[in-house]
C-alpha positions in Angstrom: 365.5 229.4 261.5 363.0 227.0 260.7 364.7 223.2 258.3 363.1 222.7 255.0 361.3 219.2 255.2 363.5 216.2 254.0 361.7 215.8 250.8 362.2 219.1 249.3 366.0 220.2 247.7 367.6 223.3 247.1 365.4 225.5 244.8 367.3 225.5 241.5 370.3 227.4 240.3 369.2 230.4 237.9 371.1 228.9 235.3 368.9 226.0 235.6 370.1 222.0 236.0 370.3 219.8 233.0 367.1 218.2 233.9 365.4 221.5 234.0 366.7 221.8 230.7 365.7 219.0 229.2 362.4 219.6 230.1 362.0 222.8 228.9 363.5 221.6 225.1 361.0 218.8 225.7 358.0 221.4 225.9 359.2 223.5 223.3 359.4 220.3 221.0 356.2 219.5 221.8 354.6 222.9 220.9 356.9 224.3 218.5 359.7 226.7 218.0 358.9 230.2 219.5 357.6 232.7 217.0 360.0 235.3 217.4 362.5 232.9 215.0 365.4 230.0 215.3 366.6 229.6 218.5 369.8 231.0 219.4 372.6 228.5 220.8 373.7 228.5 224.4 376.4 231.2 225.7 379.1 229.5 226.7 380.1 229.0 230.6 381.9 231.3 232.4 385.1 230.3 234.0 386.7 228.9 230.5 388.4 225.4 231.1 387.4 225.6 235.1 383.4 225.6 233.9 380.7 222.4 233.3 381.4 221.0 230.1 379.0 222.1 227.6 376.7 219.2 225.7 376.4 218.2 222.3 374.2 220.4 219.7 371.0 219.5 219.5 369.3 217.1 217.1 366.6 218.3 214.2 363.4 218.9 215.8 360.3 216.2 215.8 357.7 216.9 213.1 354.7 218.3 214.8 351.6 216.3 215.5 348.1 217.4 214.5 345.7 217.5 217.2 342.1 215.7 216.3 339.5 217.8 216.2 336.6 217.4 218.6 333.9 215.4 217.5 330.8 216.9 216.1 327.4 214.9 218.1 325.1 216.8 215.2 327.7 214.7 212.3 327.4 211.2 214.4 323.1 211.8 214.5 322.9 212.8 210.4 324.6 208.9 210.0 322.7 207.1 212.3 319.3 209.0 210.7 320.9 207.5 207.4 321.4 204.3 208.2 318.1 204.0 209.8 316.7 205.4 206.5 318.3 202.5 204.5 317.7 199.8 206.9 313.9 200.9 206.8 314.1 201.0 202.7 315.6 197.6 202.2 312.8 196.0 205.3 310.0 197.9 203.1 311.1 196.6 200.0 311.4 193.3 201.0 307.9 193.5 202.6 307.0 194.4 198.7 308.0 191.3 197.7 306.9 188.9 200.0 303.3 190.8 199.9 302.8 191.4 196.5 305.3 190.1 193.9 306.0 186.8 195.7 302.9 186.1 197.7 301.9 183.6 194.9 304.6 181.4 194.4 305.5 181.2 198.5 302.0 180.4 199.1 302.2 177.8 197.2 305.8 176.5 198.2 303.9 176.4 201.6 301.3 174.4 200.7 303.5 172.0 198.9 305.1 171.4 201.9 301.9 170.6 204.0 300.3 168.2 201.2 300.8 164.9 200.8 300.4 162.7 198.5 298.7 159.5 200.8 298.3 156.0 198.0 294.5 154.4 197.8 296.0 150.4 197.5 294.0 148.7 195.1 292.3 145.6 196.1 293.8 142.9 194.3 291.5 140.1 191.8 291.1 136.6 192.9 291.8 133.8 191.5 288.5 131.1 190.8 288.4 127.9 188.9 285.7 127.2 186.5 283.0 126.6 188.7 284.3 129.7 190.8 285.5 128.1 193.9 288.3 130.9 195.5 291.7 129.5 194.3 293.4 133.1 196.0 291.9 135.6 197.3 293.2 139.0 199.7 292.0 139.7 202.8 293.4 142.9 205.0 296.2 142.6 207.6 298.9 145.3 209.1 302.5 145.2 209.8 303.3 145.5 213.2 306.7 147.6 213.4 308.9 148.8 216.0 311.8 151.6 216.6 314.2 150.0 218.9 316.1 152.8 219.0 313.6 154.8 220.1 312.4 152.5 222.8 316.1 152.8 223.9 316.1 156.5 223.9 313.0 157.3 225.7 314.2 155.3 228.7 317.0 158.1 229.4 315.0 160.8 229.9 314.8 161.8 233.4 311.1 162.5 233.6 311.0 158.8 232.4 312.7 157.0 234.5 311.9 159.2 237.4 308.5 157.0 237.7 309.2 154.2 240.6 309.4 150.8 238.8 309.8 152.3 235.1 311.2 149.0 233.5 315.2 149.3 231.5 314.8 149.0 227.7 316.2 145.1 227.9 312.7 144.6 230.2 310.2 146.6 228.4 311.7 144.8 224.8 311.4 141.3 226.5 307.7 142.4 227.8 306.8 143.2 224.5 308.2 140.0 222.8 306.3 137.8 225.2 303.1 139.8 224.6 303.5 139.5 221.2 304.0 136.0 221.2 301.2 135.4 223.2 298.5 136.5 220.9 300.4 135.8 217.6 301.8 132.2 218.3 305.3 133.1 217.8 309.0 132.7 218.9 309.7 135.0 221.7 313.4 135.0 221.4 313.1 135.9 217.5 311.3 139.2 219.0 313.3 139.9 221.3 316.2 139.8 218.9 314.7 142.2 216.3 313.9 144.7 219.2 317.6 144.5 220.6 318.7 145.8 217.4 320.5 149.0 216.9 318.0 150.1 214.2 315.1 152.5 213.9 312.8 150.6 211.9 312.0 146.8 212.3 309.1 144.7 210.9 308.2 142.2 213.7 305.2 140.4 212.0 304.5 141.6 208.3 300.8 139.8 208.2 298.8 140.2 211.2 295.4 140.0 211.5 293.7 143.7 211.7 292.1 142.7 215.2 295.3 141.2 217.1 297.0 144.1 215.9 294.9 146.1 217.6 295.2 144.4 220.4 298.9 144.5 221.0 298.9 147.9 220.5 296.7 148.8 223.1 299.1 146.8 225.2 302.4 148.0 224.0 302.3 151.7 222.4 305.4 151.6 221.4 304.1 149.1 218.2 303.4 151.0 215.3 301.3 149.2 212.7 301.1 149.3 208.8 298.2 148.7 205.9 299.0 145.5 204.1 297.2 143.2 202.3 297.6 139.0 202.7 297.4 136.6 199.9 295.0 133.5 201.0 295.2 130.6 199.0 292.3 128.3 200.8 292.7 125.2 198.8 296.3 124.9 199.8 298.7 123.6 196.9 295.4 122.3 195.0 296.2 124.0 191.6 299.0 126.0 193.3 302.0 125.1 190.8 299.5 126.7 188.5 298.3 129.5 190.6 301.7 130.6 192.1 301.7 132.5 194.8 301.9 136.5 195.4 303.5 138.6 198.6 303.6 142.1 199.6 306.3 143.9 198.0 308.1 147.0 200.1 309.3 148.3 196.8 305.7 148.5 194.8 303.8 149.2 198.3 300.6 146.2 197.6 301.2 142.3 196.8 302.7 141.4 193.8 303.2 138.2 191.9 306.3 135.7 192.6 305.2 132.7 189.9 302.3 131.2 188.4 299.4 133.2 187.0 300.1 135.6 190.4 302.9 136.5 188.3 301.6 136.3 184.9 298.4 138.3 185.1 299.8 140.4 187.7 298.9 143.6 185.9 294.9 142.3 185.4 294.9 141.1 189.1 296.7 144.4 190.7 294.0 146.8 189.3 295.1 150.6 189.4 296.0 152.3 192.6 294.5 155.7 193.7 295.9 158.8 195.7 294.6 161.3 197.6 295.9 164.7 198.1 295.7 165.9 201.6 297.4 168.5 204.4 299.3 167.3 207.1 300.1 169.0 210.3 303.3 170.0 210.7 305.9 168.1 211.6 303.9 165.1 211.7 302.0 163.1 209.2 298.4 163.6 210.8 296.2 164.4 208.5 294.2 167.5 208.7 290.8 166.7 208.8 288.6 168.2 205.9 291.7 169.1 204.0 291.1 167.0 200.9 292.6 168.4 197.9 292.3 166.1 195.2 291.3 162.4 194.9 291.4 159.8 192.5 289.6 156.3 193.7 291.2 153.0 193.3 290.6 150.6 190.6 290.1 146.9 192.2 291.6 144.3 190.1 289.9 141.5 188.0 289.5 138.1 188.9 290.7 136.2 187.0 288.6 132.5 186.5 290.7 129.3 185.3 289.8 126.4 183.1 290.8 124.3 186.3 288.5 122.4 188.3 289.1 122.0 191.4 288.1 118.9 192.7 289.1 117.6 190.0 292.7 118.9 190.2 292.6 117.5 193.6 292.3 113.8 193.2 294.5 114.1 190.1 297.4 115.6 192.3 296.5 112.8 194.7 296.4 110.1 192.4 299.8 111.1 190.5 301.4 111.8 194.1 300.9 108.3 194.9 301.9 106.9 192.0 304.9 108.4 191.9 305.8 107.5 195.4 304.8 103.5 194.8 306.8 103.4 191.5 309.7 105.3 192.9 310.1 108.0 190.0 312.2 111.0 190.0 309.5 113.0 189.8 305.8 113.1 187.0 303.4 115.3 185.6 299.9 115.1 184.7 297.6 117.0 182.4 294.1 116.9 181.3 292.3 118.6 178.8 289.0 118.9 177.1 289.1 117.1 174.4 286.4 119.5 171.9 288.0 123.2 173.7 291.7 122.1 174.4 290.7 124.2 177.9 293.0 122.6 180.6 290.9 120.7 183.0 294.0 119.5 185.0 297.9 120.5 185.4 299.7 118.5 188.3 303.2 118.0 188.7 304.9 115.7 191.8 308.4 115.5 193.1 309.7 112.4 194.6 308.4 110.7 197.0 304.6 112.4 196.1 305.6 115.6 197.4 304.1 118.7 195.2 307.1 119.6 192.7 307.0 123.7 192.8 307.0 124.9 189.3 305.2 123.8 185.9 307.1 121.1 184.8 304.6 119.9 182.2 304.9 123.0 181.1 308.5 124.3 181.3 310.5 120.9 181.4 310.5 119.1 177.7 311.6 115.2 178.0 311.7 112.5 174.9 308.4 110.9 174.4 309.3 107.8 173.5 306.8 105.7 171.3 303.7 108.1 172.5 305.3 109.9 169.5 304.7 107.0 167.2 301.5 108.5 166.8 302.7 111.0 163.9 304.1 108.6 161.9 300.8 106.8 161.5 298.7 109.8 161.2 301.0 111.0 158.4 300.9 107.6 156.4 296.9 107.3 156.7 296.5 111.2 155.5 298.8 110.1 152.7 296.8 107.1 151.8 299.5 104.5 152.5 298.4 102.4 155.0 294.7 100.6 156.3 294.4 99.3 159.7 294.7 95.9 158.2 297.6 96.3 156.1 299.6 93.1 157.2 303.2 93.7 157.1 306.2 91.2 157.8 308.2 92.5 160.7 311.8 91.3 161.4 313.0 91.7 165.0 315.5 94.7 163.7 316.0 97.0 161.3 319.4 98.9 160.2 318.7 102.6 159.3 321.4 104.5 157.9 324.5 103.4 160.5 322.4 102.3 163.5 320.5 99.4 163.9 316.9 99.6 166.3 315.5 96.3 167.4 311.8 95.6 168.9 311.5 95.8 172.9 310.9 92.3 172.4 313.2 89.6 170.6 311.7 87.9 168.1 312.2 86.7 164.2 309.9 87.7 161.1 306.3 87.8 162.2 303.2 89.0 160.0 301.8 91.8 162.1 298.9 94.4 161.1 298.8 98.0 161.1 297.0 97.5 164.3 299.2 95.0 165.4 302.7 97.3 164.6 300.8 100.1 167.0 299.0 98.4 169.7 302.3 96.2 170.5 304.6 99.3 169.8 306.5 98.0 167.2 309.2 99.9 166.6 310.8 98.3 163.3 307.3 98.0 161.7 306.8 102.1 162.7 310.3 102.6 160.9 309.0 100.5 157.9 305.6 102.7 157.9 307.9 105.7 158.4 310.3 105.1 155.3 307.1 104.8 153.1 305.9 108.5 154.2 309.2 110.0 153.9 311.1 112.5 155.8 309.3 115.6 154.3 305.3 114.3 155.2 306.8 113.1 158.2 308.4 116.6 159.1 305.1 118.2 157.9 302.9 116.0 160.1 305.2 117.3 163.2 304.5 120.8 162.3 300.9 119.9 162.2 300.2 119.2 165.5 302.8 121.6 166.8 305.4 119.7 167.7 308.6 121.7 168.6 306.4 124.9 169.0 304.8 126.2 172.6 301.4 126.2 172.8 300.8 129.7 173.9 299.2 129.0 176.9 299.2 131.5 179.8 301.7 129.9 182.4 305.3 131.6 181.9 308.3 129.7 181.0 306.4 127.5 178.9 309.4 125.3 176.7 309.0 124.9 172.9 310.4 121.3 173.2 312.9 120.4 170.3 312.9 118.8 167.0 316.1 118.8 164.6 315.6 121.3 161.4 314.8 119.0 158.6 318.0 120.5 157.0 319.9 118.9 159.7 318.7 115.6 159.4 320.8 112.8 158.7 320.2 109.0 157.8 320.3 108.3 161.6 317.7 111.2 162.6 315.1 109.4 160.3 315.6 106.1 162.7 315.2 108.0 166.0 312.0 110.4 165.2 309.4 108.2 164.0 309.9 106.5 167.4 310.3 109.4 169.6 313.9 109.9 170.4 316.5 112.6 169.3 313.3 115.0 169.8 311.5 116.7 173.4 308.0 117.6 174.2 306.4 118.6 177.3 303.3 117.0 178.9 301.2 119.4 178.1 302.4 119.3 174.2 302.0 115.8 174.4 298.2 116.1 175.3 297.8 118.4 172.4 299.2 116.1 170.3 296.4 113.9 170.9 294.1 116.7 171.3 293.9 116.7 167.5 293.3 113.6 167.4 290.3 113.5 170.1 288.7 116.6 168.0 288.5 114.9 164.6 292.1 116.4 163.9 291.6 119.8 164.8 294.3 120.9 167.1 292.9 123.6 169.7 295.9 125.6 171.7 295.3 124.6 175.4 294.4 127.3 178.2 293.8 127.6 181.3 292.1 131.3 181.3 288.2 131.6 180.4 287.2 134.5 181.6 288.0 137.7 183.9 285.7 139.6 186.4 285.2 142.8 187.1 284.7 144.9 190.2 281.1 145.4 188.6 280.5 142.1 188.0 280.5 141.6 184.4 282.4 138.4 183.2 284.3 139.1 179.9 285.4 135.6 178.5 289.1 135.1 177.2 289.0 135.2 173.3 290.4 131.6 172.8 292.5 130.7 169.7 291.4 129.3 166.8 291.8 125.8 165.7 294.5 124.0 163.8 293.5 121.1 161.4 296.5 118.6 161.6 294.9 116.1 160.2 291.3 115.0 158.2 288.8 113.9 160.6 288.9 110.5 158.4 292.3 110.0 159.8 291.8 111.0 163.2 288.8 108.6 163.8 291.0 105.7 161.8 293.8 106.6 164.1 291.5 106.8 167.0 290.2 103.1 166.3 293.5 101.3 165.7 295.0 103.0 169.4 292.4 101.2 170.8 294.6 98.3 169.9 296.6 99.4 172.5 294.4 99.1 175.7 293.0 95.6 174.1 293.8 92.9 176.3 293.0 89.5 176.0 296.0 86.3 175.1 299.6 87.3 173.8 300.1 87.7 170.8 297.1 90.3 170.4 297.4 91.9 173.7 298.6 95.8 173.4 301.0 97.2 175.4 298.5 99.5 177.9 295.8 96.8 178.4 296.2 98.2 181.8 294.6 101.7 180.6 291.5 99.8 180.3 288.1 100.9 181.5 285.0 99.0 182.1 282.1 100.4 180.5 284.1 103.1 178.3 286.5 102.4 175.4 289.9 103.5 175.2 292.4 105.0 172.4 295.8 105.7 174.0 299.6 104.9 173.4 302.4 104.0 175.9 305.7 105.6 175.5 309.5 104.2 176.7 312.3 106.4 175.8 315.8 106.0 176.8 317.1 109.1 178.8 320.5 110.6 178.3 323.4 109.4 180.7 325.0 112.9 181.4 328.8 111.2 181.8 328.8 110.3 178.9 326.5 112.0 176.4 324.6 108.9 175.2 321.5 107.1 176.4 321.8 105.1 179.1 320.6 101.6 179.4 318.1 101.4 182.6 316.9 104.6 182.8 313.7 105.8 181.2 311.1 108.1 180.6 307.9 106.6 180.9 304.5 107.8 179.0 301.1 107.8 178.2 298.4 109.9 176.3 295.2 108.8 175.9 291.4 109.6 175.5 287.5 108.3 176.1 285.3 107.3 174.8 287.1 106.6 172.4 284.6 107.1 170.0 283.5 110.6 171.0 286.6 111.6 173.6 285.1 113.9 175.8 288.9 113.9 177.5 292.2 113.6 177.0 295.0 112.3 179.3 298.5 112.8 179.2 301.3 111.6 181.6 304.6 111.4 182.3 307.1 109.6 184.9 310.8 110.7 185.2 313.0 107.2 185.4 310.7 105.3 188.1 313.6 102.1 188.4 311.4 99.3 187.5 310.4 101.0 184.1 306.6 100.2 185.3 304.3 101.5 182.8 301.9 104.5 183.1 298.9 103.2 182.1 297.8 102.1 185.4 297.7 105.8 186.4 295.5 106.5 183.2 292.9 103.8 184.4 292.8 105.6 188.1 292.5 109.2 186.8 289.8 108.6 183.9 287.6 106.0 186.1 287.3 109.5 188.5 286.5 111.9 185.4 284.0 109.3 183.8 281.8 109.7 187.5 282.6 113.2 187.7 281.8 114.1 184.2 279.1 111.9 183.8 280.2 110.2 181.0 277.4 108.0 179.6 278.6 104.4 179.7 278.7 102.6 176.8 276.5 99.5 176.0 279.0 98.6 173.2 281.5 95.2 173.7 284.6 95.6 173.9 286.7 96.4 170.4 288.9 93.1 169.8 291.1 93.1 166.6 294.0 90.9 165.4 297.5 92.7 166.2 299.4 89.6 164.9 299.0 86.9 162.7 300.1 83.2 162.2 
């Protein structure tokens, strides 16, 4: 009889094992109870106690599962159709929008973003003087710029430095510098410097001539270069404290004014700046060609022509930078003026040593005039009728006024001096005698008059008022400094209107220094120019214009005035020298040794065709100003041609036996 292979057992029992069991309860979970009803329990074994021992009941059945039914492909196509439906709706509807109801406004979003507004820089004005000689003029340049960064960053790419002998960044920076140097004449190093920056945008040379920057960038692409305009001022610092000076501002995009009249007139001089409208390409800032949308041309600034002259200005500056060095003054100021229009001829200031002083200082800086100011007190007392050129009065050497007491420059006892005399030798008790007959109220009045303590209005900014006490405020004391010029300020240029008046037969013309501006078309529209202020009758003037020629007499002490040096040959003289004590800062009173030094003056000094005022700031040997009259009027009486005058010179007594 053949063995059953290993892996097979015994077929199973007819009662069945356990196993078998299990797995039929198993199935019949799975699938359900029969239909026929409950299931009846097991019989029990046979044998009794003998037999297998039977298990335990059986547990409640599982809940049945549901099967899923299978899926339906004619369900899955209707929702894809419907989807595709929807997707097709929205894409149509949107299409709508764009084509029709939004076309308009994205067209034009669109075009906004390829237009661009490019600026039309106006040229700016120029500056003339009154023969119209270029004071300041523009001229076109460019800004060459560079993106170190950028020169960095292209030297990393591998198609760059793929190229045999492709320099490093540190090389092709320090080629560039040198280049530049070359044709601009500058420092290398400072280049180089900029270029090693970590920045994207540097300005190597802000003002380079149009045709070197075209140069370097033929050499070096990597230069970028920008429209700029540069301020030439061809008569170098002739006139320049008056002209200023004007740079191109980043901010405003053209040149703009710092100080002077480039500041002041800076909106005539700027004009109006165009724009034109244009496309661009995209991503870039070429412009299309022929893509013009709109454009307004740019309106070129006026010029703008000065009462200045030039060469005259010129020697002036010299002459007053001289002086100032050889006297050893702080610093000094000069102006000139015409003595019938009040039209500044001449506005120079010097620091020490000569240098030119930056700024207006006989315009913005107020000092105490010293006896120059005695002038007011005589013009008031011959308006009122107190006083006659040859009015002799008994002068003692001082004289108390309220609690101070003011003694003469000079010591000396009771002396019979004239009107003349008390002026051309600068008396100052017999000006505080001729000053207690007008009184404080005339006296105030006649300070008003020739606008005193007031600015003159003229063009150049910061102009100072100067000071004067309110007559309210005046006390005993204040009526002993005045009359003499002390306890108030002026500045040069209201000091030379002071004696404006008087040159004009006492009508006081506001100085300018603007006569006219120029269009781009040509046409010359004058400055209106103020109208005249009478100070004073032109009896008085011409009176007070004869007895300050007793100050530039000279001949033998005692009837020698005090600025015989002021003298010319050919041309008489009406001026006054001024002393006035300045103000010791430590301790708030005026010091003993240090002065400011004066002098206004006119000629001919019967029919002034100028008038001079100048000032010196505390030259150490107190040496007058009237030397530096002389040097400055001898040049305007050549280059005005001033008739000389046949006349002798005027010789009156200043002091008596």
């Amino acid at each position: 009889m053949a063995r059953l292979p290993a892996t097979l057992t015994r077929p199973p029992s007819r009662q069945g094992s356990r196993a078998d069991r299990t797995d039929r309860t198993d199935r019949t979970d799975r699938w359900g109870p029969p239909a026929s009803g409950p299931r009846r329990p097991p019989p029990p074994s046979r044998g009794g106690g003998g037999g297998r021992r039977p298990g335990p009941p059986p547990g409640p059945p599982p809940r049945a599962r549901r099967l899923a039914s299978p899926a339906d492909p004619r369900r899955r196509l209707r929702i894809g159709r419907l989807l595709l439906v929807v997707l097709l709706l929205v894409a149509g509807g949107k299409l709508v929008e764009v084509q029709a109801i939004s076309a308009g406004s994205l067209a034009a979003d669109a075009a906004k973003q390829r237009m661009t507004r490019l600026v039309i820089p106006a040229e700016r004005g120029a500056i003339l003087d009154r023969n119209g000689t270029p004071l300041a003029f523009s001229v076109e340049a460019k800004a060459l710029t560079a993106n170190p960064r950028r020169i960095t960053a292209d030297w990393s790419k591998p198609e760059v430095r793929a190229v045999p002998g492709t320099p490093t960044p540190d090389q092709r920076k320090a080629q560039i510098a040198q280049g530049m140097a070359t044709i601009l004449h500058a420092d290398p190093l400072a280049l180089f410097n900029e270029l090693e920056s970590d920045k994207s945008y540097v300005v190597l040379a802000p003002l380079v001539d149009p045709t070197a920057a075209r140069t370097i960038q033929q050499q070096f692409p990597e230069i970028a270069a920008e429209d700029r305009e540069s301020r030439q001022y061809p008569a170098g610092d002739v006139g320049g404290s008056v002209v200023g000076s004007a740079s191109w501002s980043l901010d405003k995009g053209r040149v703009s004014g710092n100080v002077g009249l480039e500041s002041a007139q800076d909106p005539v001089l700027a004009g109006q700046d165009g724009y034109r409208i244009v496309d661009t390409a995209e991503g870039s800032d070429a412009v299309i060609p022929g893509s013009t949308r709109a454009e307004q041309p740019a309106q070129a600034g006026r010029d703008v022509v000065l009462t200045l002259d030039s060469d005259l200005q010129y020697t002036v500056q010299q002459d007053l930078s001289a002086y100032v060095a050889r006297t050893g003054a702080k610093d000094g100021s000069a102006v000139v003026l015409d003595a019938r229009t009040g039209q500044v001829l001449s506005l120079a200031n010097s620091a020490a040593g000569g240098a030119p002083a930056p700024g207006d200082a006989a315009v913005t800086t107020p000092f105490e005039p010293g006896s120059v100011n005695k002038v007011v007190t005589f013009a008031g007392a011959l308006e009122a009728g107190l006083i006659k050129p040859d009015d002799v009065l008994t002068v003692p050497g001082s004289i108390k006024v309220a609690d101070r007491t003011i003694n003469d420059a000079w010591v000396h006892g009771p002396v019979r001096m004239t009107m003349n005399g008390i002026l051309g030798k600068s008396s100052n008790v017999g000006t505080l005698m001729t000053a207690q007959k007008l009184g404080p109220d005339r006296f105030a009045q006649m300070l008003s008059n020739l606008g005193v303590g007031t600015k003159t209005g003229v063009e150049l900014p910061g102009e100072s008022a100067g000071s004067v006490p309110p007559r309210k405020d005046w006390s005993g004391s204040t009526f002993g400094n005045l009359p003499i010029g002390q306890g108030l300020s002026m500045t040069t240029l209201q000091m030379a209107s002071i004696y404006q008046a008087v040159a004009n037969d006492g009508v006081r013309v506001p100085p300018r220094v603007i006569s006219a501006t120029v269009g781009p078309d040509g046409v010359r529209t004058p400055t209106p120019q103020p109208a005249g202020v009478r100070a004073m009758s032109p009896q008085t003037a011409q009176t007070l214009r004869q007895m300050l020629q007793s100050v530039t007499q000279g001949g033998k002490s005692p009837n020698e005035g005090t600025g015989a040096k002021a003298a010319m040959d050919g041309y008489p003289v009406a001026g006054k020298t001024g002393t006035a004590q300045q103000v010791d800062p430590t301790c708030g009173c005026y010091a003993k040794s240090t002065y400011w030094i004066t002098f206004a003056g006119m000629f001919p000094a019967d029919d002034p065709r100028y008038v001079v005022a100048l000032m010196l700031d505390a030259p150490p040997g107190g040496d007058s100003a009237a030397p530096l009259f002389h040097d400055i009027a001898t040049y305007l009486a050549a280059h005005g041609n001033v008739p000389v005058s046949t006349a002798p010179p005027r010789m009156v007594p200043l002091q008596l036996p």
